[in-house]
Steps between C-alpha positions, in 0.01 A plus 500: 500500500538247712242367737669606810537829369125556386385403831747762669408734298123418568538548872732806483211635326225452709752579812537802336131604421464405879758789603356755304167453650601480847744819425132673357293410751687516852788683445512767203164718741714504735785721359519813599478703159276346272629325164541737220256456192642225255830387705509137622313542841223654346150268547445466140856401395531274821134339350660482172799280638276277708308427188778471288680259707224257505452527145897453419458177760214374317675503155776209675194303573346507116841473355489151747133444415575485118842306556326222656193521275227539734164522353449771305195671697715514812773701290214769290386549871797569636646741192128672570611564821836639472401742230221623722800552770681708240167705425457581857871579576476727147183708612653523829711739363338684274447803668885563567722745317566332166865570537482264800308218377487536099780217430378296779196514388555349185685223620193440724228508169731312272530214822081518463453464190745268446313247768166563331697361185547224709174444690282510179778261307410241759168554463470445187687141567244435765187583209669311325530174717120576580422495124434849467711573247378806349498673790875358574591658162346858603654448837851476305419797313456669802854365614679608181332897554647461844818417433576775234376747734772323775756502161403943452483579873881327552624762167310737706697431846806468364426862400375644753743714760505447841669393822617130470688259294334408156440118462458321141158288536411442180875383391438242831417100421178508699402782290585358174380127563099631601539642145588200360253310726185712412577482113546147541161410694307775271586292176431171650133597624461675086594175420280257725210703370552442152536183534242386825291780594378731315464782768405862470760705652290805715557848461592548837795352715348266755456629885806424695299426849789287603608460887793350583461270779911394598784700411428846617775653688439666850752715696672337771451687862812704591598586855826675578723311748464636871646780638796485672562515868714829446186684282391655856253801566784657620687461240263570201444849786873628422374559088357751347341436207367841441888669484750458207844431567674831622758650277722694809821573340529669165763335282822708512546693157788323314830803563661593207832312408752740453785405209855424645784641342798282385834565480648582238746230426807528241597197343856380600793383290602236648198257697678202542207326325698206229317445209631110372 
């Protein structure tokens, strides 16, 4: 896309995450029968957009990171970050009805993992540059077990029944190309210490204690507009909230439609209808 359109959709994002938190904390406790469990103005779901919507935003601003080739700590960092948002918007709805949040949660576990597939592929480029590359090549490991589990989890979603359309992630180019990318770095840090280092490669994937310091998306502060002039005490005074509308006139039963009899009509000799 271009960049006009990444950094619409950026905003819209955060605009958006800004709404739904404004909507959760000012005006959803005031309605006058609570949300139902597991609809859209339910706290958890409402915390699962918020969360989701910075995540989503966050995703335009790697996608930019990596286009412009920023370093490659600033990048692990901010992957770190955005699978931790899809963590937190995924436990956040873990104690709904699974035939409310099932499919989306999928989508939400494959978007984690995927981003740890990410953060610990840039890690490993950052051990690497720090001539550490053993524990670069375990790193990458760790980014190849992440990224099959993203690769399972999409079969999985696609599967899974639920409210929503069904998107295609792992058919996507940003899906395919960190496949590419991790099996591309993996084989160059095999190679480097072959040839230059000699490392052992530990047992354990290295400690991603990373903290992204730019990048992180916030929501923007919503207000609604002011009231109009018109929106009066008075006015709001001639509603009633707690009454239905009132259903006074039955609807008139439809009379029965009684066959007309025709004529009998003899045809005639002579019509004056010419046939040419």
């Amino acid at each position: 896309i271009t960049e006009p359109e990444a950094k619409d959709v950026h905003k819209s994002l955060k605009v958006a995450a800004g709404i739904f938190k404004t909507l959760k904390e000012v005006h959803i406790p005031r309605l006058i029968t609570p949300a139902e469990k597991g609809r859209d103005l339910e706290p958890r779901v409402m915390d699962a957009y918020i969360i989701q919507c910075q995540a989503e935003a966050q995703e335009v601003t790697i996608a930019r990171a990596i286009e412009l080739k920023h370093n490659a700590s600033l990048i692990a960092a901010l992957a770190y970050e955005t699978a931790n948002f899809y963590q937190k918007a995924d436990h956040t709805l873990n104690t709904l009805e699974p035939e409310c949040s099932s499919k989306w949660r999928k989508y939400l576990q494959l978007k984690q993992y995927f981003y740890m597939a990410y953060a610990f592929c840039y890690h490993g480029q950052t051990l690497l540059a720090s001539d550490k590359c053993g524990e670069a090549i375990r790193s990458l490991q760790e980014a190849e077990k992440c990224y099959s589990r993203a690769e399972a989890l999409c079969k999985e979603y696609r599967q899974t029944k639920g409210p929503g359309s069904t998107a295609k992630p792992s058919e996507q180019l940003f899906f395919l190309k960190l496949g590419a990318l991790i099996k591309t770095t993996l084989e160059k840090c095999q190679r480097e210490n072959g040839f230059i280092y000699f490392h052992k490669v530990p047992a354990e994937p290295p400690q991603l204690e990373l903290k992204a310091s730019y990048g992180l998306a916030e929501p923007v502060p919503f207000e609604l507009p002011p009231l109009s002039e018109q929106c009066t005490p008075e006015v709001y005074a001639t509603f009633d909230l707690t009454k239905g509308a009132k259903n006074d006139k039955a609807k008139p039963k439809d009379e029965e439609v009684k066959p007309v009899k025709e004529p009998d009509l003899k045809p005639q000799k002579d019509t004056g209808c010419v046939i040419s």
